[in-house]
ZAMARGU-4260 file (C-alpha; in steps of 0.2 Angstrom, whole numbers, plus 5000, padded with zeros to 4 digits):
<rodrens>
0) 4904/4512/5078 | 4905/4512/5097 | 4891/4502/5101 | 4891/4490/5085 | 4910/4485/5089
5) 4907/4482/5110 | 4897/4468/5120 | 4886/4475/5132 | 4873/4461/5142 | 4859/4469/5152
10) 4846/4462/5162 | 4835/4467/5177 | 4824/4461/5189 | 4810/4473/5199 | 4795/4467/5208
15) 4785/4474/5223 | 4790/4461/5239 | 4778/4462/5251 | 4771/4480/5247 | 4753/4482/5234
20) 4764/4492/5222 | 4784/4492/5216 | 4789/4511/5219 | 4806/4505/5212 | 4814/4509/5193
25) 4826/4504/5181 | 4830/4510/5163 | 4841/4510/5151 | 4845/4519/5134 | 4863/4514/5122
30) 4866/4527/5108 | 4879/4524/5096 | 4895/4532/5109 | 4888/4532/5124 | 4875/4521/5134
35) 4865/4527/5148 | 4859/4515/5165 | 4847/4521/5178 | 4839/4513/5194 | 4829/4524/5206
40) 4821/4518/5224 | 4807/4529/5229 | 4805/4535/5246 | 4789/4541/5249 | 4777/4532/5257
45) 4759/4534/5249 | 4759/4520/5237 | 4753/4530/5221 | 4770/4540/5221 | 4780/4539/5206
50) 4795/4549/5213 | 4807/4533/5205 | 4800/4534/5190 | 4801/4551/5189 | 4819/4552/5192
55) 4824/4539/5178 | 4815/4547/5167 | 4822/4562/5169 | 4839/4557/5169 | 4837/4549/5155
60) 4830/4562/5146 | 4843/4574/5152 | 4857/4560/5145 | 4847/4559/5128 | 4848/4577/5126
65) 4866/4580/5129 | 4876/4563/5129 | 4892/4564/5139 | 4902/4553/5151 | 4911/4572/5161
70) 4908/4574/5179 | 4900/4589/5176 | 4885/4582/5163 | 4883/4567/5176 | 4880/4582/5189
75) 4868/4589/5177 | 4858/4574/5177 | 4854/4572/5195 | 4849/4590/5197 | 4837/4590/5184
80) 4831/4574/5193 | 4831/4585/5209 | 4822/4599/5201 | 4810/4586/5194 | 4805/4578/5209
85) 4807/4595/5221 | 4795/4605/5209 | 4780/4589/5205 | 4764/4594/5211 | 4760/4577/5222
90) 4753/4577/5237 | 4769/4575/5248 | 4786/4580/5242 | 4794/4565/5229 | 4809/4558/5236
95) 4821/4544/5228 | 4839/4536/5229 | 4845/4534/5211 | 4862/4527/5205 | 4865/4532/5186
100) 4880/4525/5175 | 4887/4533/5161 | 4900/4524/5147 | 4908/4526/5131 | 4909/4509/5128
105) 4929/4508/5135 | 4927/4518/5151 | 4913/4519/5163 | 4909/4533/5178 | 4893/4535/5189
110) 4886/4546/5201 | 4873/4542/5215 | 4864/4549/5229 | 4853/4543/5242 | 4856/4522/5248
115) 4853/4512/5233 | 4871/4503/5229 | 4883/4499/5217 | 4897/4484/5213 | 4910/4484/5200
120) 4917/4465/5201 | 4934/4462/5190 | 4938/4444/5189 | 4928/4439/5202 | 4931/4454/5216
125) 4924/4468/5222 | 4935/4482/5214 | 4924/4496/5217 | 4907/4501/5227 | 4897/4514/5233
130) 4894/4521/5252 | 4875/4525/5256 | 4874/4543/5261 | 4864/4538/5278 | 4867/4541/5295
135) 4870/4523/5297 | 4886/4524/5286 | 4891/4539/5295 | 4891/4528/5312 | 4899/4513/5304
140) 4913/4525/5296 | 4916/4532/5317 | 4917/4515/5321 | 4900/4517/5332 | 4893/4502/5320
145) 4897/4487/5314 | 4894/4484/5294 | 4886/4468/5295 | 4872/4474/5306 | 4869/4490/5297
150) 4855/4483/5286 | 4846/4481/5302 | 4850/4497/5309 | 4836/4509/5313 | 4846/4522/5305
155) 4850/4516/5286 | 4837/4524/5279 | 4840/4539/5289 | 4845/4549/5273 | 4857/4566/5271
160) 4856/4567/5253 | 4844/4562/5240 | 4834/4565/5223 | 4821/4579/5230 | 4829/4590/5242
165) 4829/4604/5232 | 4845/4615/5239 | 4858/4608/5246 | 4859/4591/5238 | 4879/4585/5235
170) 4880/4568/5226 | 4893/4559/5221 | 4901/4556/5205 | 4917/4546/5202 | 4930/4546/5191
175) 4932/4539/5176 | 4936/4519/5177 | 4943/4509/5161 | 4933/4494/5156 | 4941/4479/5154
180) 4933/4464/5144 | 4922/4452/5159 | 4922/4468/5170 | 4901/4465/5177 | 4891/4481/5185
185) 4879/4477/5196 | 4867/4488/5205 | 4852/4486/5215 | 4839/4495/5230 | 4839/4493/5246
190) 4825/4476/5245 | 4841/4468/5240 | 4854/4475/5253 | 4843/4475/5269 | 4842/4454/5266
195) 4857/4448/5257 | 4873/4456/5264 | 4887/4458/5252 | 4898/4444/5254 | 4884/4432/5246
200) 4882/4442/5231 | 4900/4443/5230 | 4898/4423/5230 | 4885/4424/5217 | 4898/4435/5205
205) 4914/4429/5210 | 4912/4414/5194 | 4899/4423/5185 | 4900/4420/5167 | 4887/4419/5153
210) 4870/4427/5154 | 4866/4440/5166 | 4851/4435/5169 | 4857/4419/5176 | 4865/4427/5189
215) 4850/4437/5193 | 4841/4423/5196 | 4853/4415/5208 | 4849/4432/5219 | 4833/4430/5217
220) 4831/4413/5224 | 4843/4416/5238 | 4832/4434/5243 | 4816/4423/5242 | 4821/4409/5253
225) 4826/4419/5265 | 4806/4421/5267 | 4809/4441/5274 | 4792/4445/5283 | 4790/4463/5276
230) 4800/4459/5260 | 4802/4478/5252 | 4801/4483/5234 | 4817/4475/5227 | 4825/4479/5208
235) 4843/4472/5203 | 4851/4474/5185 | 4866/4469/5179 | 4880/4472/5163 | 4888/4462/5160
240) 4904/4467/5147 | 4910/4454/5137 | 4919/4466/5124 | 4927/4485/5127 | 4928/4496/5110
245) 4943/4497/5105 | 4946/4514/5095 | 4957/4511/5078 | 4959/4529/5076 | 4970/4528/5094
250) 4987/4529/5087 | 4984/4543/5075 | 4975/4554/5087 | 4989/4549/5103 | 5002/4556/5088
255) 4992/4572/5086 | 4992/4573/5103 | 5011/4572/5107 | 5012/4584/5092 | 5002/4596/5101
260) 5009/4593/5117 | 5027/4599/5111 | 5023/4613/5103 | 5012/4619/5118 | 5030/4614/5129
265) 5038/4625/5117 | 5027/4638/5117 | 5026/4636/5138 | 5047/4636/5139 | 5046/4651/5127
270) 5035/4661/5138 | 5043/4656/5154 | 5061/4663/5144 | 5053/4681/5141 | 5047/4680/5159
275) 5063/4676/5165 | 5071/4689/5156 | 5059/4703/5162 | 5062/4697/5179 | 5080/4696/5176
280) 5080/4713/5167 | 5069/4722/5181 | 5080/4713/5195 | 5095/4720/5186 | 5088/4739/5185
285) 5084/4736/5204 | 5101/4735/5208 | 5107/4747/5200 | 5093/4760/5208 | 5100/4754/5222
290) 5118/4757/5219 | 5113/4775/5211 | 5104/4779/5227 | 5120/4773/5239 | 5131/4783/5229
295) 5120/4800/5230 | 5123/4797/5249 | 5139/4792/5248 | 5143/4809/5238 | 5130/4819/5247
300) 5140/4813/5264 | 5157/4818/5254 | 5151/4836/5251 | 5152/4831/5232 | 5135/4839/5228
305) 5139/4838/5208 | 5140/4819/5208 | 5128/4817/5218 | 5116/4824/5208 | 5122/4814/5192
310) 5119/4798/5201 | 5103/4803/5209 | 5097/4808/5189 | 5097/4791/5185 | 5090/4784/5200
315) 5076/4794/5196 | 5075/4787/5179 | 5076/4769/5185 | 5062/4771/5198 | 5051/4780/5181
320) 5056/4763/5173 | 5050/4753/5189 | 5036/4762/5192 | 5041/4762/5209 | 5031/4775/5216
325) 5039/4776/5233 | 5057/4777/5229 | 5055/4790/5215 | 5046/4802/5228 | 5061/4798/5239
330) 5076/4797/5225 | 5065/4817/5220 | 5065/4825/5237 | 5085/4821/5237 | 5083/4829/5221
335) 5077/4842/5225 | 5087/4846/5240 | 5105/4843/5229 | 5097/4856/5216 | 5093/4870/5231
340) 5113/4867/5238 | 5122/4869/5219 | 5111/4883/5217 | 5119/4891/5235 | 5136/4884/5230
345) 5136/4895/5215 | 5131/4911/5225 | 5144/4906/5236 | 5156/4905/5223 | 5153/4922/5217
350) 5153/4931/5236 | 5136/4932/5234 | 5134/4929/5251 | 5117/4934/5258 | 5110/4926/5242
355) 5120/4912/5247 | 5116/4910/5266 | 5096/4913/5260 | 5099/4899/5249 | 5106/4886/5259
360) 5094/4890/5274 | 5080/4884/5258 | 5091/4869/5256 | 5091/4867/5274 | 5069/4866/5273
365) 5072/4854/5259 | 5084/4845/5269 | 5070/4839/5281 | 5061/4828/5266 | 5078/4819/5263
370) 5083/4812/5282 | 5092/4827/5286 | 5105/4820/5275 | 5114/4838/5272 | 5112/4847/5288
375) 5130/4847/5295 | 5136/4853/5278 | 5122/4866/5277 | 5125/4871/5294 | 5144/4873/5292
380) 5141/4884/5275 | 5130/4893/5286 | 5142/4893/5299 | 5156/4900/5287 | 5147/4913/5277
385) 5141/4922/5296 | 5158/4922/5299 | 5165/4930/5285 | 5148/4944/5285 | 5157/4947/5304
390) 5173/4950/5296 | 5163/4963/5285 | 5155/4969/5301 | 5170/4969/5313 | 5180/4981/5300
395) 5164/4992/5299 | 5164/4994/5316 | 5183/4998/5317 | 5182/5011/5304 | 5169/5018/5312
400) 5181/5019/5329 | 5195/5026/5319 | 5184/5040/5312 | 5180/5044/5330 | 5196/5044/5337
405) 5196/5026/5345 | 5212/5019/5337 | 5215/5006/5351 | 5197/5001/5351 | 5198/5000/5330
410) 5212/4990/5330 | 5205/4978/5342 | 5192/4975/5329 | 5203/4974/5315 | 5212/4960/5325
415) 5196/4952/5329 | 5193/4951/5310 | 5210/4946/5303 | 5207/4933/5317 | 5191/4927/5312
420) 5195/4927/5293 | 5211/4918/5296 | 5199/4904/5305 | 5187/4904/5293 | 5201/4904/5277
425) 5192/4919/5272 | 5206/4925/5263 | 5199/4941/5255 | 5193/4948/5273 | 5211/4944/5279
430) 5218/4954/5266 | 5204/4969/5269 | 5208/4969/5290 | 5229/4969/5287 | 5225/4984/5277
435) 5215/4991/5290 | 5228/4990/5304 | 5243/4998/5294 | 5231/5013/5290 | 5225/5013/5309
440) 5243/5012/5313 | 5248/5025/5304 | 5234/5037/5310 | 5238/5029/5328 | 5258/5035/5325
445) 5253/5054/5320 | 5242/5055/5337 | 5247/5066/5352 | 5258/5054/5362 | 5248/5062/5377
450) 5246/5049/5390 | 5257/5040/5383 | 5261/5025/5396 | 5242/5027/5400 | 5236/5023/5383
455) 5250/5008/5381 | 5242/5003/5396 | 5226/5003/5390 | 5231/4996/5374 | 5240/4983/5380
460) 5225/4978/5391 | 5214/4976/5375 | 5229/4969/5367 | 5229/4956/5378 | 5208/4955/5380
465) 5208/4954/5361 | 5223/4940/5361 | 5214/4930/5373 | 5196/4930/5363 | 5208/4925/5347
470) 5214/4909/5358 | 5196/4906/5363 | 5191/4909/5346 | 5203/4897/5338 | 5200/4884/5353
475) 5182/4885/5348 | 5185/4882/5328 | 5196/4866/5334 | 5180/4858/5344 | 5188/4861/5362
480) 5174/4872/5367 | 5180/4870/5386 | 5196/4877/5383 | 5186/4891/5372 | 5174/4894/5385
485) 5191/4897/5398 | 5199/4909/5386 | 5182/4917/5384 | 5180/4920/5404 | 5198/4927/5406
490) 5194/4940/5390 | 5179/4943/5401 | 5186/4948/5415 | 5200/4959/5403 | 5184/4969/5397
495) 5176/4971/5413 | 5194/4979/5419 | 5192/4991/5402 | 5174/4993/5406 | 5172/4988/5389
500) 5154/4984/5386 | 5150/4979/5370 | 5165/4965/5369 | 5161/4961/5384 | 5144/4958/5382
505) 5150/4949/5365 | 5161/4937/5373 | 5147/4933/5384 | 5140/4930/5370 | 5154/4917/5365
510) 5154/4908/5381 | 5136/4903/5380 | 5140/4897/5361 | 5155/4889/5368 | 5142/4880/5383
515) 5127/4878/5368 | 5140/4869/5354 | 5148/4857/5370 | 5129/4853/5372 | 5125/4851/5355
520) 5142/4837/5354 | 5134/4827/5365 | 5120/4825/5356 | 5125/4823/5341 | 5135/4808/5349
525) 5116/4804/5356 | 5110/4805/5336 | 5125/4794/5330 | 5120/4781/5341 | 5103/4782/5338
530) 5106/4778/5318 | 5118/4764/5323 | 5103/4758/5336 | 5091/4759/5320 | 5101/4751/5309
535) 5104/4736/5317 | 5085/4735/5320 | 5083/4735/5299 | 5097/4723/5297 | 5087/4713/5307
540) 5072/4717/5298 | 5080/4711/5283 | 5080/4731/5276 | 5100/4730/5273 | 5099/4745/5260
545) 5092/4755/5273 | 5102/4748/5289 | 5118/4753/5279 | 5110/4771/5276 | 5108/4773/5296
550) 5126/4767/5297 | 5133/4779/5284 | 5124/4792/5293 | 5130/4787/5311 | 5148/4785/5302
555) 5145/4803/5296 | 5142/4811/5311 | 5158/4801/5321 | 5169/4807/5309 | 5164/4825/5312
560) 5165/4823/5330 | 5183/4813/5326 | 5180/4801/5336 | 5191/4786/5324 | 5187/4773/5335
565) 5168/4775/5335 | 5170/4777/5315 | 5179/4761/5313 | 5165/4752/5323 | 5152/4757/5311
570) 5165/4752/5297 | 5164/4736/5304 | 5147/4734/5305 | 5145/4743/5287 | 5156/4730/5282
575) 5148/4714/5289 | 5132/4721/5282 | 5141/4723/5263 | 5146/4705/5267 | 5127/4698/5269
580) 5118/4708/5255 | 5132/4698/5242 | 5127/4681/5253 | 5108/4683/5251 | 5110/4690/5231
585) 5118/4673/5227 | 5106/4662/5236 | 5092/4672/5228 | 5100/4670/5211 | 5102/4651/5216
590) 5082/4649/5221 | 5077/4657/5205 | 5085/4643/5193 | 5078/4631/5206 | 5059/4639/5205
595) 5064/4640/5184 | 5068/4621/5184 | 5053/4615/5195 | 5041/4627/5185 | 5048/4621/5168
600) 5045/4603/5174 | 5027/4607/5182 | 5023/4614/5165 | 5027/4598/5156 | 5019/4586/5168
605) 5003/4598/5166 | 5003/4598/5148 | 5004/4579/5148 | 4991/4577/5159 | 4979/4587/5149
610) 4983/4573/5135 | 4969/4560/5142 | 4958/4578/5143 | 4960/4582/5126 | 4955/4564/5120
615) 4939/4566/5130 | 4936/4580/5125 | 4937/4575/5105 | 4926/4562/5109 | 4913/4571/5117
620) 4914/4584/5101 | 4915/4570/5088 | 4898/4560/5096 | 4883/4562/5087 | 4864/4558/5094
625) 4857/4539/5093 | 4842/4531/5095
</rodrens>
């Protein structure tokens, strides 16, 4: 009932000018919803050509097949006019500008290509028109032309796009335009617009009313007595729309629409809920990975090597949950490493200790694939199990002395052992060289006192040797490996009085531990520096987590060295750092409601902006063909 219950006036004119035949066309078909206008200027110059012709026609048949006012069936049209008019079999290429408008009777939108032009007056101005696709308007948009001498211009029919180009053609198509009742349409080739500028046809439609044709007449006369000496092929047509259709089905279907609009909202703001909380759930297991993983440091660092295996447990289960491929190879080789240290822990614990020191040297391997994290503690387990297998060894060698004879030399090692197990809290090897001494004792008191002041001499002399290599040995477990190393050289010379060989050849031994382990502080104060260096390079990376793990580490190896001050500089830092990660997890917090609220209003705004789309689209499926 589109067309029945709107007022549309058309009328054209179209005749040749000067030239023996009128290349130019315009038709017109109106169907029950939607009406169909064409006018084409052919551009060829051999007279016969029908390239105008052409191209109406097969926009018009195009529109007839499939009626519909979208930008993307008006694009339709003109390529099939291109394909028309690129593929005829003429004897030059066809070639035509065409303007085509498409309306429903209440809206109207049109597309055109090539120079002929178009007008849409509204009570009595100009409220919208076309730009020719020609160098000349090219030169008049830089501002290299003026627009009232560009009907003239040598270069307005200098085209860039048109019907017949074949590739490349990009015309354009406007949006759609409500009609208003009196709205007029006028469109018309370039015999009109290369001798009657614009402002005169704007006179002639500025009080328009009645016929069309009237109107067309009035150009007529005013393009004829201009008396053009080459007059071109000139076609004009006008609409004039005296009634819109007004659709009485509006309200009902603008109901159905809000309807539909808040249950998509609803359906949108439930989604954007469930996304939120996936988000919010995954942000929450995130954090906790990450407080798991500062913890198995933390206790790792703490020598607590059965907590930390707890808390690196469910780390691991947290990045499975993730899927985060890279921290659960990380959160594993920590794993892993814990695992190999309880396992030497427990040989420890039973005095099991070459299965304990093998062990912890395969923790140390594993220690490697986890930063090093364990290494100090590894290396002092190490440290502590060699000297307790010394205690073993020193008593050996003592009981071997006492079987020959050698009680002084036997109860120097004895001493050497209760020494070394009294520094090493070895308390089973301390009982074992006390033992050892009262039975070398003894066997020392039932000896010939031959040589008597000789032998107490000579005693006293390894008594003395031996006393000094206890000072050194327990300046050396104390750290002051200078004062060890001086202790150590006075020993040294004590055993080089005694020709004594093999301590002397041991303590010589000791003062190049004592020279190796001063080395070895300084680097580790080198290595501690290092980690502070590198974590102030994440925290200024924005990788908090890991600059606190450099600092933690640095911290680590300050407190081992003792070193207070340097560890309450990193406590500091540590602390500024903590300080930062709670600043940035509150802003993020705040910018994810912000993003919520602005994606919660987007969604609205595009669900009421696909209202109009919808409506179009239940047109277009509703519209049946018309003759």
């Amino acid at each position: 009932m589109r067309k029945q219950n709107s007022t549309f006036k058309t009328a054209f004119i179209s005749e040749a000018g000067a030239e023996l035949k009128n290349n130019d066309y315009f038709a017109f078909v109106e169907l029950e919803q939607f009406a169909c206008y064409v006018i084409a200027d052919g551009l060829n110059d051999l007279p016969d050509a029908e390239s105008a012709r052409l191209a109406t026609q097969s926009i018009i048949l195009a529109f007839q097949t499939h009626p519909s006012m979208t930008k993307r069936a008006v694009l339709s049209y003109l390529e099939e006019a291109n394909q028309a008019l690129f593929t005829a079999d003429s004897r030059e290429r066809l070639k035509a500008s065409v303007t085509v408008i498409v309306t429903d009777y209440a809206k109207v939108r049109y597309g055109h290509v090539g120079n002929t032009r178009l007008r849409l007056y509204r009570d009595g101005s100009v409220l919208e028109s076309t730009q020719d696709m020609s160098l000349g308007t090219e030169l008049v948009k830089e501002k290299k032309l003026t627009e009232d001498v560009l009907s003239r211009h040598e270069e307005r029919n200098n085209l860039y796009s048109y019907l017949g180009k074949g590739k490349g053609l990009k015309p354009f198509v406007s949006k759609k335009r409500k009609l208003i009742n009196g709205d007029i349409l006028a469109f018309y080739t370039r015999g009109i617009w290369e001798n009657i500028d614009s402002g005169e046809l704007d006179d002639v439609f500025s009080e328009a009313k009645g016929e069309p044709q009237e109107c067309l007449d009035n150009v007529e006369d005013l393009l004829l007595s201009r008396q053009p000496g080459n007059l071109d092929n000139y076609t004009f047509a006008a609409i004039f729309i005296d009634k819109v259709f007004l659709d009485p089905d509006k309200k009902k279907r603008t109901k159905k629409i809000i309807i539909i609009t808040i249950v998509s909202i609803v359906i949108i703001l439930v989604i954007s809920l469930a996304i939120w909380l996936f988000h919010y759930v995954k942000q929450r297991y995130k954090e906790d990975m990450e407080r798991r993983y500062t913890n198995t440091i933390e206790y790792i660092q703490d020598n607590n090597f059965v907590k930390a295996e707890e808390e690196c447990k469910e780390a691991v289960k947290l990045a499975e949950k993730l899927r985060d491929k890279k921290q659960l190879q990380e959160f594993s080789d920590y794993q892993k490493l814990i695992e190999a240290i309880n396992t030497a822990e427990d040989a420890y614990s039973g005095e099991k200790y070459e299965d304990a020191q093998a062990a912890y040297i395969k923790a140390k391997e594993r220690s490697r694939y986890a930063d090093r994290i364990a290494d100090k503690y590894i290396d002092k387990q190490l440290g502590r199990i060699t000297d307790y297998l010394s205690v073993f060894d020193y008593i050996q060698l003592g009981d071997t002395l006492v079987s020959q004879g050698d009680y002084n030399r036997a109860e120097e090692k004895y001493l050497q052992a209760k020494s070394l197990a009294t520094r090493s809290y070895f308390e089973k090897g301390r009982k074992d060289a006390m033992d050892a001494l009262e039975a070398v004792y003894t066997k020392r008191d039932k000896a010939e006192e031959a040589d008597t002041k000789q032998a107490k001499e000579k005693a006293s002399d390894e008594t003395g040797a031996a006393q000094l290599a206890a000072e050194g040995d327990k300046a050396f477990a104390e750290g002051d490996y200078q004062g060890a190393k001086a202790y150590y050289a006075m020993a040294l010379e004590k055993y080089q009085q005694l020709k004594d060989d093999v301590h002397g050849e041991l303590i010589q031994v000791k003062i190049a531990s004592s020279d190796s382990k001063a080395e070895e502080n300084e680097q580790k104060k080198a290595q501690a520096q290092e980690y502070v260096d590198a974590g102030r390079e994440e925290e200024t990376a924005g990788n908090r987590l890991e600059a606190k793990k450099q600092y933690l580490f640095a911290k680590s190896i300050y407190k081992e060295l003792k070193l207070d001050d340097k560890v309450e500089e990193v406590d500091g830092l540590i602390e500024i750092l903590e300080t930062a990660m709670d600043q940035d997890k509150a802003e993020k917090e705040s910018r994810e409601a912000v993003l919520k609220e602005e994606k919660n209003q987007k969604a609205q705004s595009e669900a009421e902006n696909s209202v109009e789309e919808k409506m179009a689209d239940k047109e277009t499926k509703t519209v049946g063909p018309g003759a």
